[in-house]
C-alpha positions as CSV (number, residue, x, y, z in Angstrom):
1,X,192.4,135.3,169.1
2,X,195.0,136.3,171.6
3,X,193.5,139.4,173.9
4,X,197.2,140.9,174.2
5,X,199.9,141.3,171.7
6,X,202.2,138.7,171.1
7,X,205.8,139.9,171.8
8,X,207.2,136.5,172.9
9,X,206.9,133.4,171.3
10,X,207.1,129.5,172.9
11,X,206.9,126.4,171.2
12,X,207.0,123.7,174.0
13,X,208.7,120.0,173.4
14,X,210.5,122.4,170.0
15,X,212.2,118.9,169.0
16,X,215.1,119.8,166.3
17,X,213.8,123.6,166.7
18,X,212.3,123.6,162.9
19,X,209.5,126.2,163.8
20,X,212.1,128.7,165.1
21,X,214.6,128.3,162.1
22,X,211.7,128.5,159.5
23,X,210.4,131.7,161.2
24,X,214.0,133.0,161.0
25,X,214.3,131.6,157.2
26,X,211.0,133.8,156.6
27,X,210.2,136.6,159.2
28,X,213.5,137.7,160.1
29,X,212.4,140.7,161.3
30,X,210.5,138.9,164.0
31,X,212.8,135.6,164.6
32,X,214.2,137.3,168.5
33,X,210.7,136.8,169.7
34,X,210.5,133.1,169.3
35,X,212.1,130.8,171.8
36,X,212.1,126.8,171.4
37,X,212.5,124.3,175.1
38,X,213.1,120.7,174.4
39,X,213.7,118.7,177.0
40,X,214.9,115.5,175.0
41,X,216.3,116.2,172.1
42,X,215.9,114.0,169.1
43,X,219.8,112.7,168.4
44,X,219.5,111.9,164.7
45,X,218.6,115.8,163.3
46,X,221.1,118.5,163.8
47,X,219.3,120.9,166.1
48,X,218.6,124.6,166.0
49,X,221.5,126.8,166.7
50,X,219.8,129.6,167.2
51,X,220.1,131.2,170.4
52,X,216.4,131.1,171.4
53,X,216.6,127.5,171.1
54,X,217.1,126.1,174.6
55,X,217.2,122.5,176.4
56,X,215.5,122.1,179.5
57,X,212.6,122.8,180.8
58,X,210.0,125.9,180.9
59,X,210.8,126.6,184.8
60,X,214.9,126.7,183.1
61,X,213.5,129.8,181.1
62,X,213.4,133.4,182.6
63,X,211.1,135.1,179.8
64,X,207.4,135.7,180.5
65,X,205.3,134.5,177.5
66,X,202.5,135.9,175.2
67,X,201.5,132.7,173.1
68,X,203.0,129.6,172.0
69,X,202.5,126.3,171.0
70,X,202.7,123.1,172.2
71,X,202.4,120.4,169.3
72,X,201.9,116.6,169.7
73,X,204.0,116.8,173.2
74,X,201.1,115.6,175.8
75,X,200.1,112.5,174.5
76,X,203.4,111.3,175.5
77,X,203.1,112.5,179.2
78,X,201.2,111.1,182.4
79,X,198.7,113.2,184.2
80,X,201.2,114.4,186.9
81,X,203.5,115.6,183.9
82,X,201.0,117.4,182.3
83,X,199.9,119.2,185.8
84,X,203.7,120.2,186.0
85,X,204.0,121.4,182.1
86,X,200.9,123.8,183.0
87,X,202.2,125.0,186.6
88,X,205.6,126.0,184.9
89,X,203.4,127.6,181.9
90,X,201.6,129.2,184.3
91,X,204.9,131.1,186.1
92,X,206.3,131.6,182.5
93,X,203.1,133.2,181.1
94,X,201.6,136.9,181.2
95,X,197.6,137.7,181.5
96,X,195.6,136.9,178.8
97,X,198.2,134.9,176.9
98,X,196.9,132.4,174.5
99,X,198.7,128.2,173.8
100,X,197.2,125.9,171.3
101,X,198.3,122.6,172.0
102,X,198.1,120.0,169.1
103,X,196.9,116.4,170.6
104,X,194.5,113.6,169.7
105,X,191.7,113.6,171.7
106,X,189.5,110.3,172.3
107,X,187.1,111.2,170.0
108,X,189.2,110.9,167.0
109,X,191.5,107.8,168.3
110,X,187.7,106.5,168.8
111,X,186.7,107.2,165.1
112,X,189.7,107.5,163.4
113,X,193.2,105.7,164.9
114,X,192.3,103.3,167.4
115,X,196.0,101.9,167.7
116,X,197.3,106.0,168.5
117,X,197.8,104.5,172.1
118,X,201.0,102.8,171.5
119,X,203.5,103.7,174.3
120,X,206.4,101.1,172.6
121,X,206.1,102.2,169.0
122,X,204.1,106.0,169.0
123,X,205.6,106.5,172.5
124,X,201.7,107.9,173.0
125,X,200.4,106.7,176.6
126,X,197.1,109.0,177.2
127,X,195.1,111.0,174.7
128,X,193.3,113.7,176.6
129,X,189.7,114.7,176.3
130,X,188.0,118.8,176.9
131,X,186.9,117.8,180.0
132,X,190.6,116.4,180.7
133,X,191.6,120.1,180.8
134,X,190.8,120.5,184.6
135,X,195.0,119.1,184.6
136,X,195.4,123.0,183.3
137,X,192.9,124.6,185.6
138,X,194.8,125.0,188.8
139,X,197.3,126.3,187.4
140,X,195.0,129.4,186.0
141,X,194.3,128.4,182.6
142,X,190.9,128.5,180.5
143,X,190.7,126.5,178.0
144,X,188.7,126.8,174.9
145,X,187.8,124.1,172.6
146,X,188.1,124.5,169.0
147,X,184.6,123.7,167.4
148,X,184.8,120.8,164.7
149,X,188.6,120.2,166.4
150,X,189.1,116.7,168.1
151,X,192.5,117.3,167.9
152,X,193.8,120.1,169.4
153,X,192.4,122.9,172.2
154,X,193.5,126.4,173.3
155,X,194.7,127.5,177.1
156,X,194.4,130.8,178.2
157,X,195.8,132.1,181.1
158,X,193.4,134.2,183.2
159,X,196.0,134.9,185.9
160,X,196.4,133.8,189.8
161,X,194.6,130.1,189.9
162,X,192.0,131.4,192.6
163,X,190.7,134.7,190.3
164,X,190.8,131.8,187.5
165,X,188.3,129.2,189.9
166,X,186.4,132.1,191.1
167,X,185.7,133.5,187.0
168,X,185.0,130.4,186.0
169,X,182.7,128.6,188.7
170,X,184.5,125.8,188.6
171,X,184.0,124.5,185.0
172,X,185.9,124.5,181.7
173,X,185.8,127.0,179.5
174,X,183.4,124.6,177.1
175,X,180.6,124.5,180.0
176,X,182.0,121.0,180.8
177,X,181.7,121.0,184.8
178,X,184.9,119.7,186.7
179,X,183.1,117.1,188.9
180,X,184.6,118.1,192.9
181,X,186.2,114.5,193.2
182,X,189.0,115.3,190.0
183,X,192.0,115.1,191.2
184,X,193.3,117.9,189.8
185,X,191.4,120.7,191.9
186,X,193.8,122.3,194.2
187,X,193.4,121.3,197.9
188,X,193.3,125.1,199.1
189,X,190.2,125.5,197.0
190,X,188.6,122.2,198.1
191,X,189.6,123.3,201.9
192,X,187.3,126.7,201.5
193,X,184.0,125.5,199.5
């Protein structure tokens, strides 16, 4: 599904870096072009120690992305977190590239786990809907919901945020609009409509 080919490789909030020493255990031949960023580290599990395993943050990294994952990481984070997760996506990330990120949306907590939203046990404090994504659409993503899916969505990045706004007349990829009073529209945008 990705519209360009995928020569570099992120999975976001890596934890121990497990995806990146499986896909060197059985795609060798393609292991350089995965990178892991984990900003907290889990202490019990030895971590990676591969070299494309890093600590920090995504504005730490210098490569320029193609896809990547981001799995059960934003439940944990507050609105302002998540805007800053996409803006450094956004500088890390080439036209076209394509992130599935893995979280529980209401929907399913709704139907399925009401007690998900456990910030002292689960450490999960928000479970973001579709129509949350407009934390991902100043920053120039897209995002595409995944039909049947109440647990995980796709981000695209189209580009510069104002091509992004200007392509997608202000709504989410889904048709769901952004109403003008969400806090996440930039105010350079709001300034000129």
């Amino acid at each position: 599904m990705c519209r360009i080919p995928v020569e570099c490789f992120i999975d976001i909030g890596s934890g121990t870096g497990s995806l990146l020493n499986a896909v060197d255990r059985l795609l060798p031949e393609l292991s350089g072009r995965f990178y892991g960023i984990e900003l907290l580290p889990p202490e019990i599990v030895p971590r990676s120690r591969r070299p494309n395993y890093r600590l920090g943050t995504l504005g730490d990294m210098a490569e320029t992305f193609d896809a990547g994952v981001c799995i059960e990481l934003i439940e944990h984070m507050s609105l302002g977190t998540v805007r800053g997760l996409a803006a450094e996506l956004a500088l890390r990330s080439r036209s076209d590239s394509l992130f599935y990120f893995s979280s529980v949306q209401p929907s399913f907590v709704a139907s399925h786990d009401p007690a998900y939203l456990d910030p002292l046990g689960r450490g999960h404090i928000a479970s973001y809907s579709i129509a949350a994504a407009c934390l991902f659409n100043p920053s120039g993503f897209n995002i595409i919901a995944l039909p049947g899916r109440d647990r995980a969505f796709l981000a695209e990045f189209a580009g510069a945020p104002e091509a992004q706004w200007a392509r997608s007349s202000c709504s989410t990829a889904c048709g769901i609009p952004i109403p003008r009073t969400c806090a996440c529209w930039p105010p350079h945008i709001l300034a000129h409509s």
